[in-house]
N, CA and C of each residue as an Amber inpcrd file, in Angstrom:
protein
   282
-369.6350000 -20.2340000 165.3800000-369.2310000 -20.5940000 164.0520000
-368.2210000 -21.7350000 164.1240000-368.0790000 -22.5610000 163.4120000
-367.5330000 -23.7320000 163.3330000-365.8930000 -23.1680000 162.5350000
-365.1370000 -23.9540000 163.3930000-363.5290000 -23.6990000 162.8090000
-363.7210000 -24.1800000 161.6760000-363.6830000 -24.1580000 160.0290000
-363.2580000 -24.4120000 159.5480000-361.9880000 -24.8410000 158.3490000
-361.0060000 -25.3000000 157.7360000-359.8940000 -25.6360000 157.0800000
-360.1020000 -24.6030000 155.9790000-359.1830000 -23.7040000 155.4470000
-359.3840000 -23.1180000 153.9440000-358.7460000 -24.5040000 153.4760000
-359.0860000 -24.8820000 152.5180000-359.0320000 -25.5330000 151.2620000
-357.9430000 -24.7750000 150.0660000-357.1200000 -25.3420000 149.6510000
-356.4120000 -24.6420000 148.6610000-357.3170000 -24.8280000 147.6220000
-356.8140000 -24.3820000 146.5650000-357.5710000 -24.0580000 144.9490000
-357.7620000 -25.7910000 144.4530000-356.2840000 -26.2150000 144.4690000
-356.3960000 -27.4030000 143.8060000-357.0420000 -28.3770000 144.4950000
-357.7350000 -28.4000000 145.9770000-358.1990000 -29.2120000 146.9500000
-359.9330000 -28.7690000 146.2870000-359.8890000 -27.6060000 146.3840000
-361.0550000 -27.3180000 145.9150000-361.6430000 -27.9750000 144.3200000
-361.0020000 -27.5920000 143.3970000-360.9710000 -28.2060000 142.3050000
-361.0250000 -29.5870000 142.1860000-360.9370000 -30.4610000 143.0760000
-360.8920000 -32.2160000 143.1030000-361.9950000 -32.2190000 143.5860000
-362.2430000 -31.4400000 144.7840000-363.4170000 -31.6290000 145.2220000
-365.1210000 -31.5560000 144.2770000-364.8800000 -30.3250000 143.7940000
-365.6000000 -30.2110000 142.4920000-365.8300000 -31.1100000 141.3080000
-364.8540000 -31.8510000 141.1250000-364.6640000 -32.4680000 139.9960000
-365.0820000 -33.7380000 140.4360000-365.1450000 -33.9620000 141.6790000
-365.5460000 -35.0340000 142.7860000-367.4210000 -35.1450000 142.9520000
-367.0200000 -33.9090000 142.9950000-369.1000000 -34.0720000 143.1280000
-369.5770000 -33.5220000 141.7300000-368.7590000 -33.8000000 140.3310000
-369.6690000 -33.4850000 138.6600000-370.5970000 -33.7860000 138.6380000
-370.5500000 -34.9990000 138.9410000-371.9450000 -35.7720000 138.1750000
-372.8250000 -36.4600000 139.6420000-372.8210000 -35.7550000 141.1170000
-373.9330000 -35.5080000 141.7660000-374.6880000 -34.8620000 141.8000000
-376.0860000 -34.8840000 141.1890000-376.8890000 -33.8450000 141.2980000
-377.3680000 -32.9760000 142.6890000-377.5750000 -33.8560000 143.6340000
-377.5840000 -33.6140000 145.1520000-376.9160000 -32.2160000 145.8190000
-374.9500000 -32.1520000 145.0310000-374.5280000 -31.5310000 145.1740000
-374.1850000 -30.6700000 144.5670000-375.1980000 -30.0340000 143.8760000
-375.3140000 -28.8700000 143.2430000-376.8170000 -28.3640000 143.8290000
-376.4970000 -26.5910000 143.8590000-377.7720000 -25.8830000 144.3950000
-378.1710000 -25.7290000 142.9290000-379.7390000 -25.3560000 142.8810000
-380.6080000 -25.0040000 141.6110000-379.5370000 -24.0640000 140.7550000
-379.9000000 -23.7420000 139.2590000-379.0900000 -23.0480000 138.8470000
-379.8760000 -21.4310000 139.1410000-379.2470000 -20.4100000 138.7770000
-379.3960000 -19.0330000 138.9810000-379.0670000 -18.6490000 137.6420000
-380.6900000 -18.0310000 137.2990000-380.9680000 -16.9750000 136.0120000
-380.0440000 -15.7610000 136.0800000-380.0590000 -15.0250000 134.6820000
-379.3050000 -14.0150000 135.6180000-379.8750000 -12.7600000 134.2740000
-380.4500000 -12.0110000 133.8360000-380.8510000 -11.8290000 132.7500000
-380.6900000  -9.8830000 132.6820000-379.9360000  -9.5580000 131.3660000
-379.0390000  -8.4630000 131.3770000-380.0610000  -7.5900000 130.8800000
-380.4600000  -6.4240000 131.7700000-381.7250000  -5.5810000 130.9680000
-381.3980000  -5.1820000 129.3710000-380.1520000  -4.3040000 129.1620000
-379.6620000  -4.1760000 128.3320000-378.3460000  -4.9380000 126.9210000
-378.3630000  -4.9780000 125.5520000-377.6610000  -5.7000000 125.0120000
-376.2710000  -4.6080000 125.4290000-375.0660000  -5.5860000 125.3820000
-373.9730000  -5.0280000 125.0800000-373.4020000  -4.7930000 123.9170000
-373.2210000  -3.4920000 123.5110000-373.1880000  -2.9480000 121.8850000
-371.6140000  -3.3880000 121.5290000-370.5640000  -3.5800000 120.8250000
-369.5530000  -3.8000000 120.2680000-369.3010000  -3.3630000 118.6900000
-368.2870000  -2.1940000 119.0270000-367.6540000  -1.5400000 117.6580000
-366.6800000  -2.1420000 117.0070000-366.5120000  -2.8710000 115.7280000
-366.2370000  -3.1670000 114.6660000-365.5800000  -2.2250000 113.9910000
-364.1790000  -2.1710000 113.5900000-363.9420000  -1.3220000 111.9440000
-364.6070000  -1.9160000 110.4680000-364.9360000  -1.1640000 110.2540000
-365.7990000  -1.6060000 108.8130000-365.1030000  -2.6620000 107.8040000
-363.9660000  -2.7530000 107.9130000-362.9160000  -4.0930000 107.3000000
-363.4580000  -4.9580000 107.7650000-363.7760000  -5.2140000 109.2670000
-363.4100000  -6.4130000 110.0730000-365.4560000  -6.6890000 109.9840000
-366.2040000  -5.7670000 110.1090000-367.5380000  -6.2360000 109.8250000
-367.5460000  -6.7100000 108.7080000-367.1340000  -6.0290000 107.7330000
-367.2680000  -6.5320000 106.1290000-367.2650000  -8.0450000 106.3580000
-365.9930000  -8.2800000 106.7660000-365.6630000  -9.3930000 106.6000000
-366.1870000 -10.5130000 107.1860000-366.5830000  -9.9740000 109.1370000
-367.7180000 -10.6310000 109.4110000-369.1900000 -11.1280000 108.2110000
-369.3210000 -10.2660000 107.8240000-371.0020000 -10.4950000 107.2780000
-370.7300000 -11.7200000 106.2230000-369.7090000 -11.1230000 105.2870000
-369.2850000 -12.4500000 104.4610000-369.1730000 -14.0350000 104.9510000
-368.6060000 -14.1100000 106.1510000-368.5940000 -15.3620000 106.9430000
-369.7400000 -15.8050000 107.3320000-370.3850000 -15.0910000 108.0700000
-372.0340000 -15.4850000 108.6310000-372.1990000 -15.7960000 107.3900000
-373.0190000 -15.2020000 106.3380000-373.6030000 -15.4210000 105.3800000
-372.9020000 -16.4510000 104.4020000-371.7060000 -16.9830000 104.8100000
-370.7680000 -18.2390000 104.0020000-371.8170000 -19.0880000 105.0250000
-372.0110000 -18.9450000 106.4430000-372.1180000 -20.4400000 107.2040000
-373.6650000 -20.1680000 107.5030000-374.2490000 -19.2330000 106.4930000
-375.8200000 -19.4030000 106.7740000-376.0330000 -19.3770000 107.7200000
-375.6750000 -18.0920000 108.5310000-375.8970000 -17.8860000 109.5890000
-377.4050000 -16.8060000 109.6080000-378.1150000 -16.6980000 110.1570000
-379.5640000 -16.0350000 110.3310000-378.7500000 -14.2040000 110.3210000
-378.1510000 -13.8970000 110.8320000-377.7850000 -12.8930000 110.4680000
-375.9900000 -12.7350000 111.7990000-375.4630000 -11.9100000 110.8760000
-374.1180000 -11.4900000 111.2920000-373.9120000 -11.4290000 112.7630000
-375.0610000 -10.5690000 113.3950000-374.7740000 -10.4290000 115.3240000
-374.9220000 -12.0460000 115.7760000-375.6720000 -13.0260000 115.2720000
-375.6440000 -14.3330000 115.2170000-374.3430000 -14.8360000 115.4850000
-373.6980000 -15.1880000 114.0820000-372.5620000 -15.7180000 113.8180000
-371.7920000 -14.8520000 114.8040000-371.6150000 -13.8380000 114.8810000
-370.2320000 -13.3240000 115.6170000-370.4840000 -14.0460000 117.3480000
-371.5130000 -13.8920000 117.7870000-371.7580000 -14.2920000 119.3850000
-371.4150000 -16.2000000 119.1950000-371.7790000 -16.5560000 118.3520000
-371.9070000 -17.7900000 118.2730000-369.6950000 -18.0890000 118.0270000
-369.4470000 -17.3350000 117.3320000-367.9050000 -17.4200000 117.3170000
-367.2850000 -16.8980000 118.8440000-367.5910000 -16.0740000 119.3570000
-366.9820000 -15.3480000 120.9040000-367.4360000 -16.4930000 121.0860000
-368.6490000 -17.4290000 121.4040000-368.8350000 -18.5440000 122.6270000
-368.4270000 -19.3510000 122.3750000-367.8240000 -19.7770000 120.9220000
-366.8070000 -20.9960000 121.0230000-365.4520000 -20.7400000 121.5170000
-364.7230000 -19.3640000 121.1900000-363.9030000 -19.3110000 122.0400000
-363.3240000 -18.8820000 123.3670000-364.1070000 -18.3330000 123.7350000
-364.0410000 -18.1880000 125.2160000-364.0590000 -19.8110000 125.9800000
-365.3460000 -20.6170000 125.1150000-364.9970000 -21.8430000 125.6820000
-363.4370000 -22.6440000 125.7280000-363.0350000 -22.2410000 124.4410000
-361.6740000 -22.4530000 124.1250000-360.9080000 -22.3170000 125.0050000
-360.7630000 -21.2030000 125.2260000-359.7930000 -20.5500000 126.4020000
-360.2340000 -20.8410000 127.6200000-360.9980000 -20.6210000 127.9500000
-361.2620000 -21.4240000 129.4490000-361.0430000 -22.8180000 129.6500000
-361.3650000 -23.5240000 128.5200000-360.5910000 -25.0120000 128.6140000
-358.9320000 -24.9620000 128.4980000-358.5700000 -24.2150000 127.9370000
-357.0920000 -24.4510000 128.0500000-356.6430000 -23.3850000 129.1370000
-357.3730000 -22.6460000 129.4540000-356.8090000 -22.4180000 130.8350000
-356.8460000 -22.9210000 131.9660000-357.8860000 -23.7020000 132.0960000
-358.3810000 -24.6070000 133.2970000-356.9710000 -26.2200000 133.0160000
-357.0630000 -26.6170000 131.8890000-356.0680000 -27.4270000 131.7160000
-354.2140000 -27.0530000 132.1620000-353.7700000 -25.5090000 131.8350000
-352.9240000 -25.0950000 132.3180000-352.8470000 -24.9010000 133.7770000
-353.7940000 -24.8400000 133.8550000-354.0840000 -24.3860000 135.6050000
-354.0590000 -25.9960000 136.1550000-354.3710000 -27.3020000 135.7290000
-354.1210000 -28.5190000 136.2690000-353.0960000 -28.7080000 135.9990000
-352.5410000 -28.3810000 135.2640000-350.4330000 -29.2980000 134.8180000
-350.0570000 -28.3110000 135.9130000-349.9010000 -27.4500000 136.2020000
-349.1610000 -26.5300000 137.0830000-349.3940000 -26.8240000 138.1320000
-350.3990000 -27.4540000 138.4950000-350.6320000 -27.8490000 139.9670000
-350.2250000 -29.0670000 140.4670000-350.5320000 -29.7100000 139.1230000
-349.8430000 -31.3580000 139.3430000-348.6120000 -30.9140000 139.0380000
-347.5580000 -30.0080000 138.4840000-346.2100000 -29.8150000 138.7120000
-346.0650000 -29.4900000 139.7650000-346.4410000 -28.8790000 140.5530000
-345.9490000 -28.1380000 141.8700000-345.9680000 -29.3100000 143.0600000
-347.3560000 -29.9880000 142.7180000-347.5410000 -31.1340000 144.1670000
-346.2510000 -32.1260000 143.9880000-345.9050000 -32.4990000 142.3820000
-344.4740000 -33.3480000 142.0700000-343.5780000 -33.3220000 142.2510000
């Protein structure tokens, strides 16, 4: 086996961000497909109020709109965590 260097996080992360836009260096993507849905309980306030919204943004129906709201913010948060996670690193190397 070949000695190799661990790489810190933020070495890793340049590196990544280094090979974005090579296709070369990326393997195929991987399906990944969940036999079952994951169910999520609501208090009847907070559905109410869901359904009203979907159906404000013409949404095809309520389980719609709500998944379509979780995936904007999770994106959210993972962008501003990934962004916190770069200032802190560029603070620390400074």
């Amino acid at each position: 086996m070949k000695n190799r260097k661990m790489l810190s996080e933020v070495e890793i992360d340049d590196l990544v961000v280094a090979e974005a836009e090579d296709d070369s260096a990326w393997e195929a993507p991987t399906k990944v497909s969940r036999k079952q849905k994951t169910s999520l309980s609501l208090p009847v306030e907070l559905a109410t109020r869901a359904a009203f919204l979907a159906r404000l943004h013409q949404a095809p129906t309520a389980e719609d709109w709500i998944r379509k709201v979780i995936e904007e913010r999770i994106q959210f948060e993972e962008a501003a965590f990934l962004g916190l996670k770069r200032d802190l690193a560029a603070k620390a190397t400074s």
